[in-house]
C-alpha positions, 0 to 999 in steps of 0.5 A: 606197124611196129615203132621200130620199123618207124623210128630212125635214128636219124631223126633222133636229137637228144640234149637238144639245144633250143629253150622254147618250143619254137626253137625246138620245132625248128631242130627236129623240122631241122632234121627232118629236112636234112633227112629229106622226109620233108621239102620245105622247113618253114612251110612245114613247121607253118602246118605244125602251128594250124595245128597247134593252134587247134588244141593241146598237142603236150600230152603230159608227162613233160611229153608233147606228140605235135603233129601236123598233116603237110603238102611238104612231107615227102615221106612219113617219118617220127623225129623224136627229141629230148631237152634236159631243161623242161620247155614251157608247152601247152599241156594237159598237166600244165607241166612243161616238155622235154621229150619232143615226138614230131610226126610228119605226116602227108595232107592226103588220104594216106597221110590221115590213117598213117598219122592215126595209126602213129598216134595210136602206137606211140599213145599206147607205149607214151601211157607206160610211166617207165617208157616215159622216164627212160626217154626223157632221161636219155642222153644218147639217140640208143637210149631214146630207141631202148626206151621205145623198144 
């Protein structure tokens, strides 16, 4: 597996509108829904917060991978944003966030190794400082694709 196989541009928010983490979850759960990979954003964004509620999701780096395995994920999907104003998060650096890589992941067998293997991909290519300055300085959803290629 590839991340361009998995990223979609529909997915993709750039400029993103919300100033607090809740509010930007809630734009990329947004959006997932829309795109029907998953069935219920409240449910879904609940899932996200028991998993939060465990530890650090903001990686460092102005970037956090939050993540949450969901009964309400109808297929796996990475949304990704990027705010042009760091939103306060919990992370290793004490830093705040502005790249967002929101996985939506299913609560089954499947869903736990798909969830392992995106996060070993995008870990591998989020530890490479020029992949990290040309995401969070992208303005357009081509530059946040560039960025990862």
């Amino acid at each position: 597996m590839e991340i361009k196989e998995i990223i979609d541009p529909t997915i993709i928010k750039t400029n993103l509108d919300g100033k607090t983490k809740d509010a930007v979850l809630y734009e990329l759960a947004n959006r997932l829904y829309e795109q029907e990979y998953i069935t219920d954003v409240e449910a879904f964004v609940k899932d996200i917060y028991l998993r939060e509620a465990q530890g650090q999701t903001g990686i460092g780096n102005y970037i956090a991978i939050p993540h949450g395995k969901s009964a309400y994920v109808k297929k796996v999907g990475v949304a990704i944003g990027v705010t042009e104003t760091e939103i306060p998060w919990e992370t290793l650096d004490g830093k705040g966030v502005k790249g967002i890589i929101l996985f939506a992941v299913g609560d089954d067998t499947e869903g736990a190794q798909k969830h392992l293997k995106l996060l070993s991909l995008f870990a591998r290519k989020l530890g490479n400082d020029e992949v990290v300055e040309r995401l969070i300085a992208a303005k357009e959803i081509d530059e946040v694709i560039a960025a990862f290629g």
